[in-house]
DSSP file (Angstrom, degrees, kcal/mol; ACC not computed):
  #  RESIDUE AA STRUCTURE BP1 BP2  ACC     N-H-->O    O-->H-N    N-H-->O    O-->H-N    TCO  KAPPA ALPHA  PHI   PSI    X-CA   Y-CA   Z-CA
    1    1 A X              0   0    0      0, 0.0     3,-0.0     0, 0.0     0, 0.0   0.000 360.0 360.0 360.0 142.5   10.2   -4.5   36.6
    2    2 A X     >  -     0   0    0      1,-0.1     4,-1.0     2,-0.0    63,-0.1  -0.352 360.0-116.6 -74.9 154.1   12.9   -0.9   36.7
    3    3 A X  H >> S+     0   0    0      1,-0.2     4,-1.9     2,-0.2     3,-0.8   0.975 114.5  57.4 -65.0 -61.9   11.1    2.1   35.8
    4    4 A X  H 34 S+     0   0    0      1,-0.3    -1,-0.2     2,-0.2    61,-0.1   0.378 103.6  50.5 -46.1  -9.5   13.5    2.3   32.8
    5    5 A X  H >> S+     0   0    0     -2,-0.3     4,-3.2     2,-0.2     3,-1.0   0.680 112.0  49.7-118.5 -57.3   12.6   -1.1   31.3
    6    6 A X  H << S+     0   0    0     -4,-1.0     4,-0.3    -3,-0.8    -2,-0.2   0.945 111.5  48.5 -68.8 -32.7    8.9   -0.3   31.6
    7    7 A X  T 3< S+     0   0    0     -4,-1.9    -1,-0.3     2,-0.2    -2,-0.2   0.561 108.4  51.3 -71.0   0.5    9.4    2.7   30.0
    8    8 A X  T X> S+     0   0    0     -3,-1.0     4,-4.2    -5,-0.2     3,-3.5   0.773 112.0  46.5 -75.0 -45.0   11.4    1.5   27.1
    9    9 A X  T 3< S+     0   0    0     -4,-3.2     4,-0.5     1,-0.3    -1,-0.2   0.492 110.0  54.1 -91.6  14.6    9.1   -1.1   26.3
   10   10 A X  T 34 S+     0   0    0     -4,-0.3    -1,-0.3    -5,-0.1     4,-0.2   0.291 112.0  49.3 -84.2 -19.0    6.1    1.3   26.5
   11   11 A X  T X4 S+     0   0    0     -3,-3.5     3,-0.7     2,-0.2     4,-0.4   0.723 107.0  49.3-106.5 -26.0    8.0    3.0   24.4
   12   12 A X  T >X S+     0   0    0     -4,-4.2     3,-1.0     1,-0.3     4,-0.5   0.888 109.2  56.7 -38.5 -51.9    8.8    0.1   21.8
   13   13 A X  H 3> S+     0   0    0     -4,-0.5     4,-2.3    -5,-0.2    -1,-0.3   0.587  82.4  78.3 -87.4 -15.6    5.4   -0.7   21.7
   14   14 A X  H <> S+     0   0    0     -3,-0.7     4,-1.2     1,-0.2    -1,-0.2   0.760 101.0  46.5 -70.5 -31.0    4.0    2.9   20.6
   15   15 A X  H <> S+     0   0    0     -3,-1.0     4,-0.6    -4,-0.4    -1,-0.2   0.917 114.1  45.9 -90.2 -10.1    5.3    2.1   16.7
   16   16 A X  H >X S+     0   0    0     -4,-0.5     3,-3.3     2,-0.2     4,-1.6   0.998 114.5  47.8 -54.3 -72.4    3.8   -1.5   16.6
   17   17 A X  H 3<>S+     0   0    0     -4,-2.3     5,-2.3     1,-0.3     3,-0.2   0.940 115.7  43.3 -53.5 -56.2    0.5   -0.2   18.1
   18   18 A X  H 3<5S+     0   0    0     -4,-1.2    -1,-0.3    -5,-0.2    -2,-0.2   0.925 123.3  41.5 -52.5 -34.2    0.3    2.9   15.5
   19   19 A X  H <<5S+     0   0    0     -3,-3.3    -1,-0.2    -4,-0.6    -2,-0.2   0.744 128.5  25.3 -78.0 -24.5    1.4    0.2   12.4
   20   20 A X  T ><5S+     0   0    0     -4,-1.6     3,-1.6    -3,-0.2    -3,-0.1   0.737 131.8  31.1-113.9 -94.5   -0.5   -2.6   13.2
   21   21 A X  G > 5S+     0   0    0      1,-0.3     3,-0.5     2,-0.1    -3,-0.2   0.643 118.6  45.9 -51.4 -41.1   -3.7   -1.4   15.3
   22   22 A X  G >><S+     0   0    0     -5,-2.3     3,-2.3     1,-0.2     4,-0.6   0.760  76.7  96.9 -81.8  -9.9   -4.5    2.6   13.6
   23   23 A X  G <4 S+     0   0    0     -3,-1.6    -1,-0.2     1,-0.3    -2,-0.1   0.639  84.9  53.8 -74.4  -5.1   -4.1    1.8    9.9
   24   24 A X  G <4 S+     0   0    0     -3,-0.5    -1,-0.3     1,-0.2     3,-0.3   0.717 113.3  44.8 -98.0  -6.2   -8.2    1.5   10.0
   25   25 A X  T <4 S+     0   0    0     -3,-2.3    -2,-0.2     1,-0.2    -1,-0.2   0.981 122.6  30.5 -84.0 -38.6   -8.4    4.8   11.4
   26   26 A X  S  < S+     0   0    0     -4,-0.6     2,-1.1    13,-0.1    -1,-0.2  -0.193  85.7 121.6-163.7   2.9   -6.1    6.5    9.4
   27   27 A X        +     0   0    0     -3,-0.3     2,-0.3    -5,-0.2    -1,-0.1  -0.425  37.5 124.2-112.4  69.1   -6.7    4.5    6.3
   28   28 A X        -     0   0    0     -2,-1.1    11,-1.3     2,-0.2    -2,-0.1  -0.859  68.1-134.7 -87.3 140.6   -7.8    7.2    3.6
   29   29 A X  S    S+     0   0    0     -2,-0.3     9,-0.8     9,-0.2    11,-0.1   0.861  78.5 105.8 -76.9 -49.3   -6.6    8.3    0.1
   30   30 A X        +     0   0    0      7,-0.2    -2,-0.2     8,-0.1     3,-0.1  -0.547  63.3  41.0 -72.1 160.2   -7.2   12.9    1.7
   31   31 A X  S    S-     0   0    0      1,-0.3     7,-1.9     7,-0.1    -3,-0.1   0.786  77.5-147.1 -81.9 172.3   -5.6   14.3    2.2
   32   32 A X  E     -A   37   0A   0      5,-0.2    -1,-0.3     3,-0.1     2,-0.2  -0.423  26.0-173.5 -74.6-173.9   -2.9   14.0   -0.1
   33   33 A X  E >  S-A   36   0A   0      3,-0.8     3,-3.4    -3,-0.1     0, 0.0  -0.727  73.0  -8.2-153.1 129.4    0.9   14.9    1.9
   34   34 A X  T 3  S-     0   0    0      1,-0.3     3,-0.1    -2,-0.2    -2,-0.0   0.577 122.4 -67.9  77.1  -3.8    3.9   15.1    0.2
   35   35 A X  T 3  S+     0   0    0      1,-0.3    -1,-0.3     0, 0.0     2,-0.2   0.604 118.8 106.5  69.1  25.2    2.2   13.9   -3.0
   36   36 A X  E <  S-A   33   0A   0     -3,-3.4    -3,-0.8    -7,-0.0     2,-0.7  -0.668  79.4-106.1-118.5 172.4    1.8   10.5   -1.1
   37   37 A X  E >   -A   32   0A   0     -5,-0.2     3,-1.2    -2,-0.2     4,-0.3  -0.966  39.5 -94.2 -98.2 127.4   -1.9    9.5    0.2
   38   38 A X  G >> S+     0   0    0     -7,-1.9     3,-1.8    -9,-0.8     4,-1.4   0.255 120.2  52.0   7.3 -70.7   -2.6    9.7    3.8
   39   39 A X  G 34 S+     0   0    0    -11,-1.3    -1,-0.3     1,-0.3   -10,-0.1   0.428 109.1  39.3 -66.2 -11.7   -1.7    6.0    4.1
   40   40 A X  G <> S+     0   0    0     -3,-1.2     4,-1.1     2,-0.1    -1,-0.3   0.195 115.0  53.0 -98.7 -13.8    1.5    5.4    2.7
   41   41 A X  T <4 S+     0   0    0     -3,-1.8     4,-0.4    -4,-0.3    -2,-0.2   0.796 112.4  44.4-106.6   3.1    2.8    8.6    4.0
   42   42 A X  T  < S+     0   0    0     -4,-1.4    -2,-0.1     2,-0.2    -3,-0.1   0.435 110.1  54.5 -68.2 -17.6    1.7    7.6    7.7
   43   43 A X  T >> S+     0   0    0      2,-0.1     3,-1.5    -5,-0.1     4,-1.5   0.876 122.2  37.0 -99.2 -70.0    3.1    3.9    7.0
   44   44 A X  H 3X S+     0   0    0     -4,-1.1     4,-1.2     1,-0.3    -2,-0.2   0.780 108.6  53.4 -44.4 -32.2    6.6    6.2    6.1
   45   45 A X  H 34 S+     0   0    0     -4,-0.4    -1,-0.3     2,-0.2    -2,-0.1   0.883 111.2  47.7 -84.5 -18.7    6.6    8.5    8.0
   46   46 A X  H <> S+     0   0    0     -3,-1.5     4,-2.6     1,-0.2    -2,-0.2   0.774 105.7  61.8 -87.3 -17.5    6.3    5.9   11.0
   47   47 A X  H  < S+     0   0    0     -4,-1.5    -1,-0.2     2,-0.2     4,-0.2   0.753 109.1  40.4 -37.7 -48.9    9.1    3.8    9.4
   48   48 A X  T  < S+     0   0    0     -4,-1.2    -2,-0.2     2,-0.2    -1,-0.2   0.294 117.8  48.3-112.4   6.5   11.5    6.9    9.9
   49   49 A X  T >> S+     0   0    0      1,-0.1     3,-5.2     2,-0.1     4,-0.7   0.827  97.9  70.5 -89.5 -50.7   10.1    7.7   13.4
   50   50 A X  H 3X S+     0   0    0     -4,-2.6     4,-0.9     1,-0.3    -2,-0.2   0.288  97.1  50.3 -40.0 -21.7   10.4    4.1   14.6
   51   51 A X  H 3> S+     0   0    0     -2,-0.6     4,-1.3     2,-0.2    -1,-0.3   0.586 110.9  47.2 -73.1 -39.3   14.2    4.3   14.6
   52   52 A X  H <> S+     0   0    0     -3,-5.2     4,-2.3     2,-0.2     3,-0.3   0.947 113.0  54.9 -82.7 -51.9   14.3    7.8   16.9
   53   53 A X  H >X S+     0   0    0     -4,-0.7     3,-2.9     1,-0.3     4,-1.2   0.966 110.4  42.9 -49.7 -76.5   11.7    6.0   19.2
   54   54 A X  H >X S+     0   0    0     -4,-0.9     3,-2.3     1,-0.4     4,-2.0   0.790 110.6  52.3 -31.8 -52.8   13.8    3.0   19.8
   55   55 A X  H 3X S+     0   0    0     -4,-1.3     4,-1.4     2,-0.3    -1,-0.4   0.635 105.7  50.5 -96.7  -5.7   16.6    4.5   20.3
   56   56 A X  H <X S+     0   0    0     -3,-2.9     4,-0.6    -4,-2.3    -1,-0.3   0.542 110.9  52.7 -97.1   5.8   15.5    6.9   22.9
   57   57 A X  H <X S+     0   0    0     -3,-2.3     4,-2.2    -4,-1.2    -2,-0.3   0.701 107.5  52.2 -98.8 -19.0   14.0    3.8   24.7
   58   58 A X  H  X S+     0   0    0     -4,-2.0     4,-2.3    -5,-0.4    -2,-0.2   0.956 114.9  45.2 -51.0 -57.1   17.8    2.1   24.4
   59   59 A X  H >X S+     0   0    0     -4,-1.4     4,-1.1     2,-0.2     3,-0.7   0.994 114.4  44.6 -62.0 -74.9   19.1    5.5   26.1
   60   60 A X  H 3X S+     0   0    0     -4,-0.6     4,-1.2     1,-0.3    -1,-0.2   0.867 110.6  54.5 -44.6 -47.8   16.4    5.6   28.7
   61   61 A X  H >X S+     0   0    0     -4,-2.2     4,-0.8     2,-0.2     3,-0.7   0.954 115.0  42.0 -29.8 -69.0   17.0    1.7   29.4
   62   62 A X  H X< S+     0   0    0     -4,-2.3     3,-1.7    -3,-0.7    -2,-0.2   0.944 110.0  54.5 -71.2 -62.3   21.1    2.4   30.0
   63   63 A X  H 3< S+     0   0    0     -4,-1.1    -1,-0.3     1,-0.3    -2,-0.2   0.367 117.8  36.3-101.5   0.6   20.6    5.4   32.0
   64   64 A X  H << S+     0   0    0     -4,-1.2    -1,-0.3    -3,-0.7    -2,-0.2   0.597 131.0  26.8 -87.3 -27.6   18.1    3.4   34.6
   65   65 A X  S << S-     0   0    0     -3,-1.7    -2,-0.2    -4,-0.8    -1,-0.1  -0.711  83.5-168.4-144.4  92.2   19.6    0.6   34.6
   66   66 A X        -     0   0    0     -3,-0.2     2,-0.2     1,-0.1    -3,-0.1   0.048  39.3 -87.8 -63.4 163.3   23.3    0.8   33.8
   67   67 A X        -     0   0    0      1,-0.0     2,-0.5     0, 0.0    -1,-0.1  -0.687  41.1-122.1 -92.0 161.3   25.5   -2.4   33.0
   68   68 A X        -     0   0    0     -2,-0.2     2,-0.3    -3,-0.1    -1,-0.0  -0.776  28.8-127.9-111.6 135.9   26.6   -3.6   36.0
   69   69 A X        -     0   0    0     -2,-0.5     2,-0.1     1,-0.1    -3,-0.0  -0.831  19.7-127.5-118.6 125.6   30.6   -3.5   35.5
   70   70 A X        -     0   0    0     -2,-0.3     2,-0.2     1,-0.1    -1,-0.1  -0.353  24.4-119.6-100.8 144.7   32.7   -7.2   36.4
   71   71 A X        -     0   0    0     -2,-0.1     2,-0.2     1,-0.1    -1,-0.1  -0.499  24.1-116.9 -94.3-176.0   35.6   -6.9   38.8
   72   72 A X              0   0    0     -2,-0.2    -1,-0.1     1,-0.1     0, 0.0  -0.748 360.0 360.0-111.4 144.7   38.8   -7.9   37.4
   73   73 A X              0   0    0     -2,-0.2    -1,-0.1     0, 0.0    -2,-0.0   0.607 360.0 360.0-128.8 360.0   40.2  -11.0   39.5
């Protein structure tokens, strides 16, 4: 496996593992944030990272392993 590919999906996987796997750590009413409680604004706020994440494993992907460009025949 390219380094870029392993780091993509290393990087994929950071909002699953935080959505799925921390909510018992993290899974309080305190402190309040935002007027939201801990758990709903940790569930949001990973909602609007999950987007940035992705798309800076998309970048990292192309710029390691570029598309490989067909010759004209």
């Amino acid at each position: 496996m390219k380094k870029g590919t392993r780091i993509a999906l290393i990087l994929g996987a950071i909002p699953f593992v935080t959505m799925v796997f921390a909510l018992p750590l993290v899974n309080r009413i305190e402190p309040i944030l935002l007027g939201l409680p801990f758990l709903l604004f940790w569930l949001l706020a990973w909602v609007v990272l999950t987007p940035v994440i992705l798309a800076l494993a998309y970048k990292l992907e192309k710029k390691y392993n570029p598309p490989e460009e067909e010759e004209d025949q």
